[in-house]
Each structure stands twice: as C-alpha cells, then as structure tokens.
C-alpha positions as CSV (number, residue, x, y, z in Angstrom):
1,X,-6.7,-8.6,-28.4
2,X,-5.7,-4.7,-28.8
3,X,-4.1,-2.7,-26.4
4,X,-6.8,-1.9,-23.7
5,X,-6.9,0.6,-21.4
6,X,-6.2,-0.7,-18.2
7,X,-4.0,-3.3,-16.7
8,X,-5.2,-4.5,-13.7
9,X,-2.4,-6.3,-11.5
10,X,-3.0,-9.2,-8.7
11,X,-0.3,-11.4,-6.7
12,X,-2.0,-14.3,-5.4
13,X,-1.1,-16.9,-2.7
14,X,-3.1,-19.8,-1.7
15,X,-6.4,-17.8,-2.2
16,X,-8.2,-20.6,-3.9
17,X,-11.3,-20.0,-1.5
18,X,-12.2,-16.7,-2.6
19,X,-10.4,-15.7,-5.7
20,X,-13.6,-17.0,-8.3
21,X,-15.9,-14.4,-6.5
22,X,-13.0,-11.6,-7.1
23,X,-12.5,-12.5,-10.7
24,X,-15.8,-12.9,-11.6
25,X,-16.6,-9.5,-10.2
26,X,-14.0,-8.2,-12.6
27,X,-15.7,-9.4,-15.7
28,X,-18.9,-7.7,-14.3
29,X,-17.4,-4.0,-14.5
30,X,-19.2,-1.5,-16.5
31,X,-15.9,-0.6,-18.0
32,X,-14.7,-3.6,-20.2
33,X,-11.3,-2.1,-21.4
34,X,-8.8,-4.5,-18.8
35,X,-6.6,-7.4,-18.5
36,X,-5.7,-8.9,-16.0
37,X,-2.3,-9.9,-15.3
38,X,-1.8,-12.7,-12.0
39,X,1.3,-13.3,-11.0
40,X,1.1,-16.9,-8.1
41,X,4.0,-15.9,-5.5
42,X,4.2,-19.6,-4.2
43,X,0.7,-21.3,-3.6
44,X,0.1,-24.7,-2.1
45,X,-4.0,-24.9,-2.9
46,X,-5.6,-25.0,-6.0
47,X,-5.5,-21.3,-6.9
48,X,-3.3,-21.9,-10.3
49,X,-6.3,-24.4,-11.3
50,X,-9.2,-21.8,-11.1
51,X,-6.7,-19.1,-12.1
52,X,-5.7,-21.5,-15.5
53,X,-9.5,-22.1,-16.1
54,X,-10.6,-18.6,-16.2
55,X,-7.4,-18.0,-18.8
56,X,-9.1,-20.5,-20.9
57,X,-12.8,-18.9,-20.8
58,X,-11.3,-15.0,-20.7
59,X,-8.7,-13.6,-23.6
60,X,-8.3,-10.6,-20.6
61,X,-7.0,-12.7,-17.9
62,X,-3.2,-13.8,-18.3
63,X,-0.9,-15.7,-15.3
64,X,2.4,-14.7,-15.4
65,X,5.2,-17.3,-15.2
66,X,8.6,-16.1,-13.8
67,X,11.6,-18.1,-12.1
68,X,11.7,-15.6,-9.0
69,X,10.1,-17.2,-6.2
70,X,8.4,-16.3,-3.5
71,X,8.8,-12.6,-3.1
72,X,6.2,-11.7,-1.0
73,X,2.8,-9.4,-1.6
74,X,4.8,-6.0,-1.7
75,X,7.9,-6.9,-3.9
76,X,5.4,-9.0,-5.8
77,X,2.8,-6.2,-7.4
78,X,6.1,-4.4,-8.2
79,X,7.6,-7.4,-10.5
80,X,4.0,-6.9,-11.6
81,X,4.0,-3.1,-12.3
82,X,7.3,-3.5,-14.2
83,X,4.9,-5.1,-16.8
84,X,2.3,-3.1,-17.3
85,X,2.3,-1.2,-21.0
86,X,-0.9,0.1,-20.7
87,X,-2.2,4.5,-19.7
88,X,-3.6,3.3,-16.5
89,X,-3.0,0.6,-13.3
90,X,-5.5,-0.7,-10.6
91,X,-4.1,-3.1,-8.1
92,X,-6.4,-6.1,-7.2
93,X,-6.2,-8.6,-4.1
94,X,-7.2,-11.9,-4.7
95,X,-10.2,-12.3,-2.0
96,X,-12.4,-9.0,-2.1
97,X,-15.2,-8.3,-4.6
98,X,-15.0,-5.2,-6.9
99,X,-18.4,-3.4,-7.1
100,X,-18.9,-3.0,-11.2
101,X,-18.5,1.1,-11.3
102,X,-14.7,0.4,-10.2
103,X,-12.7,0.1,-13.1
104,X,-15.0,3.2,-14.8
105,X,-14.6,5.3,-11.9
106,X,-10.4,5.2,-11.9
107,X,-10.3,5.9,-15.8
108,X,-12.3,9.1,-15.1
109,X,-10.4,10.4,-12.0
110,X,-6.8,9.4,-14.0
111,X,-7.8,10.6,-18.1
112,X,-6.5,14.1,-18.5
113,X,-3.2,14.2,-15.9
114,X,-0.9,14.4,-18.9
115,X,2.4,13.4,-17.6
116,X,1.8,14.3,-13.7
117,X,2.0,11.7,-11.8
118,X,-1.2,10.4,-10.5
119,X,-2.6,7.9,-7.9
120,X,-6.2,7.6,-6.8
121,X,-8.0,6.3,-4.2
122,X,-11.2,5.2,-2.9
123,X,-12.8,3.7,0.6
124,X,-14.0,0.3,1.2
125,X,-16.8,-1.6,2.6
126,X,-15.7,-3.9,5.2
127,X,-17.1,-6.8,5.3
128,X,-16.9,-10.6,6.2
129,X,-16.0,-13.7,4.8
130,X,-19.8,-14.1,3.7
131,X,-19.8,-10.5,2.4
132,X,-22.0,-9.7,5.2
133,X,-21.1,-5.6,6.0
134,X,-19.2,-5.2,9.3
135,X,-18.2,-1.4,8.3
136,X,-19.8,0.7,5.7
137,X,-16.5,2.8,5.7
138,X,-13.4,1.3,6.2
139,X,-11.8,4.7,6.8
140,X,-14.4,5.5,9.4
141,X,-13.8,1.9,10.7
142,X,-10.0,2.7,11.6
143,X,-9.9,6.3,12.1
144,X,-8.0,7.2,9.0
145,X,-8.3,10.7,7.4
146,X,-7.8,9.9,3.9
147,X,-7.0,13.7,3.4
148,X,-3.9,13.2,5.3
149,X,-2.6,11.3,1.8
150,X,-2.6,14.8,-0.2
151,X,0.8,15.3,1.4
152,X,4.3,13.5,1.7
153,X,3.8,14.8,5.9
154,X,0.6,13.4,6.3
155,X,2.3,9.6,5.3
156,X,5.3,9.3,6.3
157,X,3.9,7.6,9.6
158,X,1.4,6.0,8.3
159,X,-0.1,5.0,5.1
160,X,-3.8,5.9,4.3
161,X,-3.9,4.7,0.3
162,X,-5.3,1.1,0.6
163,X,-3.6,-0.6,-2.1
164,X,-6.8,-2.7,-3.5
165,X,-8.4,0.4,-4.2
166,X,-5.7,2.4,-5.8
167,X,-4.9,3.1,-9.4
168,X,-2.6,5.3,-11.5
169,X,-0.9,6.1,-14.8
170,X,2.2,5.5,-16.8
171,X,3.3,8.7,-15.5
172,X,3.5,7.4,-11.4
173,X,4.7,4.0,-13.3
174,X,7.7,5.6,-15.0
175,X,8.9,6.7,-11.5
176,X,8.9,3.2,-9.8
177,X,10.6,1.9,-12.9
178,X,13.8,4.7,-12.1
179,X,14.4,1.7,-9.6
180,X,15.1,-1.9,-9.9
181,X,13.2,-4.7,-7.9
182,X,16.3,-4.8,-5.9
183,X,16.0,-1.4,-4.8
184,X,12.3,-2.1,-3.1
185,X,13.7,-4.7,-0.5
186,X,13.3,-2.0,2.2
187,X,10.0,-0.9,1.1
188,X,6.8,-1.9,3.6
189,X,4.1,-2.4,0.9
190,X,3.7,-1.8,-2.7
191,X,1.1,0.7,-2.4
192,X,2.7,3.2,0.7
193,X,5.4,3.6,-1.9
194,X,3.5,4.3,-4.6
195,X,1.2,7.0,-1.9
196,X,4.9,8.5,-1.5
197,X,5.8,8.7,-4.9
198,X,2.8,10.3,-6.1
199,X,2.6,12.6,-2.6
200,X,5.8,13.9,-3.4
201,X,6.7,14.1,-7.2
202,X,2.6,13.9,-7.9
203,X,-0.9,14.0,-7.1
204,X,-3.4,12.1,-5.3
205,X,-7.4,12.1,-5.8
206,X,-9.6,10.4,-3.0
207,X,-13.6,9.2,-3.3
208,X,-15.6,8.7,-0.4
209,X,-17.9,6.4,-2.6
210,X,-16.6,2.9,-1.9
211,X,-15.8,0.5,-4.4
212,X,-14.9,-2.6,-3.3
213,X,-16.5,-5.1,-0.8
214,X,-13.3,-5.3,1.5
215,X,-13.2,-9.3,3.0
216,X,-11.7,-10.3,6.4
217,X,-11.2,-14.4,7.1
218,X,-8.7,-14.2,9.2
219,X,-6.1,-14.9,6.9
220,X,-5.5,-10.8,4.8
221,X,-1.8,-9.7,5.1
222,X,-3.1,-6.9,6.3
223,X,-7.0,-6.3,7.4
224,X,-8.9,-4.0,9.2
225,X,-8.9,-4.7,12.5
226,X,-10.6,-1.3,13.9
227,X,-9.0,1.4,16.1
228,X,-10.3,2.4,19.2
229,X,-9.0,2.5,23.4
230,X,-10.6,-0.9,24.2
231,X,-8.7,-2.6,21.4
232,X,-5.3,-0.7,22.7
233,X,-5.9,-2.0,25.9
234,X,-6.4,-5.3,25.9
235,X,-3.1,-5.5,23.2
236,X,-1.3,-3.4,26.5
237,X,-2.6,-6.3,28.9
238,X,-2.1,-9.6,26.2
239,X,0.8,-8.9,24.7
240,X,4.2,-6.6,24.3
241,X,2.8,-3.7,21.5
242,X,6.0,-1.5,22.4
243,X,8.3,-3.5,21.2
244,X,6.0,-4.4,18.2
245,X,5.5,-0.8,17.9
246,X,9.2,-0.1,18.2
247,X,10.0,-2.3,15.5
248,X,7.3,-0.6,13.3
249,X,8.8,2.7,13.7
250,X,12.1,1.2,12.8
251,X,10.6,0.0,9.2
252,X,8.8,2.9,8.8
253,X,12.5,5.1,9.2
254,X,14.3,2.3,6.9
255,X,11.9,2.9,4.5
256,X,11.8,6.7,4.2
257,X,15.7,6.1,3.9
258,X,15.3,4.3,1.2
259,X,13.0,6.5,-0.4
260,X,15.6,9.1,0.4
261,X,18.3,7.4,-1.8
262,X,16.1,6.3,-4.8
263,X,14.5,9.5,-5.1
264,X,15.5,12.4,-2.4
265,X,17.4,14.6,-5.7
266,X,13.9,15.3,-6.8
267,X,11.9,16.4,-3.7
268,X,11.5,19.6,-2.7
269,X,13.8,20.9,0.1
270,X,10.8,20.8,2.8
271,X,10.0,17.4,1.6
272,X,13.1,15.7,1.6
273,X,13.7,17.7,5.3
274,X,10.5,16.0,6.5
275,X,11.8,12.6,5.2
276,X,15.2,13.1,6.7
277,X,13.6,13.5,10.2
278,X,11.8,10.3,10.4
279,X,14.8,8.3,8.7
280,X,16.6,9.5,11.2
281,X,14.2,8.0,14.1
282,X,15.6,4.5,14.2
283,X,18.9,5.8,16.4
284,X,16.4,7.7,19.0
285,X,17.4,7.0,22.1
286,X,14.1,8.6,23.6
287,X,10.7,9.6,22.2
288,X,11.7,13.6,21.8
289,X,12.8,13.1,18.0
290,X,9.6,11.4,17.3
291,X,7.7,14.5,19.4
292,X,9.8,17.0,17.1
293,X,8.2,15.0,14.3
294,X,4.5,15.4,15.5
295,X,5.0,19.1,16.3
296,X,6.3,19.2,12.7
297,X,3.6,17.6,11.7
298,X,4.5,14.2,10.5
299,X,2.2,12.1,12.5
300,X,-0.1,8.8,12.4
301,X,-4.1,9.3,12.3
302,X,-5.2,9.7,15.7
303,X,-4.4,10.7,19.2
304,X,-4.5,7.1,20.4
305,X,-2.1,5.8,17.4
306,X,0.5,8.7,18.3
307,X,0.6,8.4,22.0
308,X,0.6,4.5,22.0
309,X,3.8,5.3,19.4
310,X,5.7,8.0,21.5
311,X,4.8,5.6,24.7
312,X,6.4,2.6,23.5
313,X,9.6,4.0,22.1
314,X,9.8,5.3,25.7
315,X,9.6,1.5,27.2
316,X,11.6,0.2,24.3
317,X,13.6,2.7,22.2
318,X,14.1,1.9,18.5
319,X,18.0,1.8,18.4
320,X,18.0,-1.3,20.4
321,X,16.6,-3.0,17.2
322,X,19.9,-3.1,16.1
323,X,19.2,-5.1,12.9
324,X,17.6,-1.3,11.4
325,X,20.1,1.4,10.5
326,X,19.3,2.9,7.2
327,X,21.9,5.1,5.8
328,X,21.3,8.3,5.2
329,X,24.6,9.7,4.7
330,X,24.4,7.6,1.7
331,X,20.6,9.3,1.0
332,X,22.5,13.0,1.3
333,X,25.1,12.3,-1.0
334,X,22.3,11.7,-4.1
335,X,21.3,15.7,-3.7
C-alpha cells in the first residue's frame, strides 16, 4: 500500500466491547487516505482477536507489537506518535464512533500550515453506551471554552483539546520527537501536551461542528462527567475533593516543569514567565500564588472550577504532597 495521508493512532486496553463499532466507523469515512496503527497496552479480553481479524480483512489497519509493557493511555499514544511517517495525525480511542466527515475535515483544517506547527480540534457529542445522546456539545456539557486553547495561558490549568478529536502535522510531530519517551513520564495526557506544544511554539484551529459520538460506560479514563454547583456539592459532602484537588494542582505544576525543561529555550519570555508561575505552585503554602495566577490570567474554565481550586489548597495546601517537587532550577538553566 502507498504512503497515505494520514496515520491515525489508537492505544487500546480491554475495549473488546466497543472497539468493532469504532473501527468500523473508520472504514466508513469519506476520506479513505489512513491507516491505522493500534498499539494493545496490556489487555485481558478479547480485544487483540477482533483487532487481528480486522488486520486480516483491512490492508489499513496494523497492530503494533513492542516489548514495552504496560505504559498507560498517555505514554502510550506517544510510543505511537514516534511512528507515524505520514503529513498528518488524528488520535482515536478505542470505544467512541467517528462520524464519516472526520478524517476529511482534519486534512482540510491541517493542508497548507507549511512547517507551523499545527493542532486541530473539534467538539463531541456525548452520548451513552447505546449511542443514545446525553449532550449535543460536550463543551457546552462541561463548561469548557474551547477558545481558551488559542493560548499557552488559557491551558496551563486546564486542558480544553480532547485528545479523540484532535489532529496535527509532522511539523507539531517533529517537536514531540525533540524528546524521548523517557522524558514524557511527568506529562498528564498525551493530548494536553501536544495543546501546549502547539499553543506555544504553534497554532491551534477549533470546529464547533462535532465529529465524534463521544461514549460513556463507566469505564473511559477520562469522561464527561458535567460541571455544575449540584455536582460540586455533593463531591464536598461524599468525599475529600481538596485533597484530590490539591494533588491535581500538584501534577498540573510538575508538568509545566517539565514542559519547562524540554522546551522552555524556545518560548517566548511572557510564555515561559506564565509557565514558571504555575510550576512554581506545588511549594504554595497558601492559595495567594495560585490568585496571582488567575489575576494573571492563567485559570481553569469557570468560576465554580477556580474557586473550588483556590478553596481546597486553602484546606490542604499543595506542598504537603511532598512526593511533587519539579525542578525548575533545572528548567532555568536550559534558557
């Protein structure tokens, strides 16, 4: 088979139930130009079966064998990423459905961005495990401003580029390939550091047309599970979200430290100050850094989201995680 256009990546993990109705919406895009590269990170089920018999019945589908393990979802797509050859990259779970103008719609937003770095975007419909529509827009559904993503500020915090929907080019490849897999331990997920890269060094498009039918079973790494005050509540009265929240904030700093080191040299001096700051929020002792931050405008999406942060590193503040201290001497050193 020639080189196609675009290499679709997916990182799979016991999703036997629901990964025929993914692939199979794959072969139904409009665009045909893909493969499909599947790397299993581990799976006890049957997925590796249905994976091996749609191999045998489609030349664009390939499973990737590797000796590495179980790496998790994040650190996974990246080994994946590492292999792509081709202009363009989408990212695919392994339980939603793609709607068929997908794959056409990211070739059109990408062809033409030379050697800028690029990343697009698009929202989701939310539905459930019978495709039945719980959300029309997932971004509606959680209170996410997708323009926050068209700077570094605006996700920092928090991460607005859902990684199912994204794609990019070689260019925004090249970058994450500066790095070795090694270097990603302290990332969160795949696609907030591919949002950064391409926020900082880049450029990233957004559609509000949906297009993908985004599952929840009950069993995502992630999922969508809405954002409002009744939800925030009864988390305050069941459980202990400051220190949860506490702990976030600590990854969230690690992570900016390590973006720091791998690529601070190249960011502009506003950007790499707004980086600093929230690296630096894992030794707060009270929520005033993290204030400075919002007035500076690095923030999550939302007034709830932001006072529910600033509240709980008040009740628990983040340097008694002790397990988190990035180092960012080491991150001023690289300029």
């Amino acid at each position: 088979m020639s080189q196609p256009l675009v290499t679709i990546v997916m990182s799979t993990y016991n999703g036997e139930k629901f990964i025929r109705g993914q692939l199979d919406s794959l072969i139904a895009q409009e665009c045909e130009d893909w493969c499909l590269l599947i790397r299993d990170d581990g799976s006890s089920d049957g997925t590796i079966d249905v994976i091996a018999n749609y191999e045998a019945s489609e030349e664009r589908i390939r499973l990737v064998k590797d000796e590495c393990g179980n790496l998790g979802p994040a650190r996974s797509f990246i080994h994946l990423l590492g292999q792509v050859r081709t202009s363009f990259f989408m990212c695919c779970d392994q339980d939603d459905v793609w709607l068929p103008h997908k794959v056409g719609e990211a070739v059109a937003r990408l062809t033409g961005k030379g050697e800028l770095p690029a990343l697009f975007f698009t929202d989701l419909v939310v539905v459930d495990g019978n495709l039945g529509v719980i959300a029309g827009s997932f971004m509606a559904h959680q209170n996410f401003d997708p323009r926050r993503a068209s700077s570094l500020k605006g996700l920092l915090l928090q991460n607005v580029v859902v990684g199912c929907t994204m794609a990019g080019n070689r260019a925004l490849l090249k970058l994450v390939r500066e790095q070795s897999l090694a270097s990603h331990r302290e990332m969160l997920m795949h696609d907030w550091w591919l949002a950064l890269l391409a926020a900082a060094l880049g450029t990233i498009e957004y559609s509000s047309t949906p297009s993908i039918l985004y599952r929840q079973h009950g069993g995502n790494s992630l999922g969508a599970p809405g954002s409002n005050l009744r939800r925030y509540v009864t988390m305050l009265l069941n459980s202990r979200p400051w220190e949860r929240a506490s702990v976030y904030l600590c990854k969230v700093s690690v992570q900016c430290s390590a973006f720091m080191r791998a690529y601070g040299s190249s960011l502009t001096e506003a950007d790499f100050a707004a980086v600093e700051r929230v690296a630096g929020l894992v030794a707060a002792r009270s929520p005033i850094p993290l204030v400075g931050a919002f007035i500076a405008g690095i923030s999550m999406n939302g007034l709830l989201r932001n006072i529910a942060l600033a509240l709980s590193v008040l009740i628990h503040p983040t340097w008694r995680n002790a397990s988190f201290r990035p180092n960012v001497a080491i991150a001023k050193k690289n300029i």
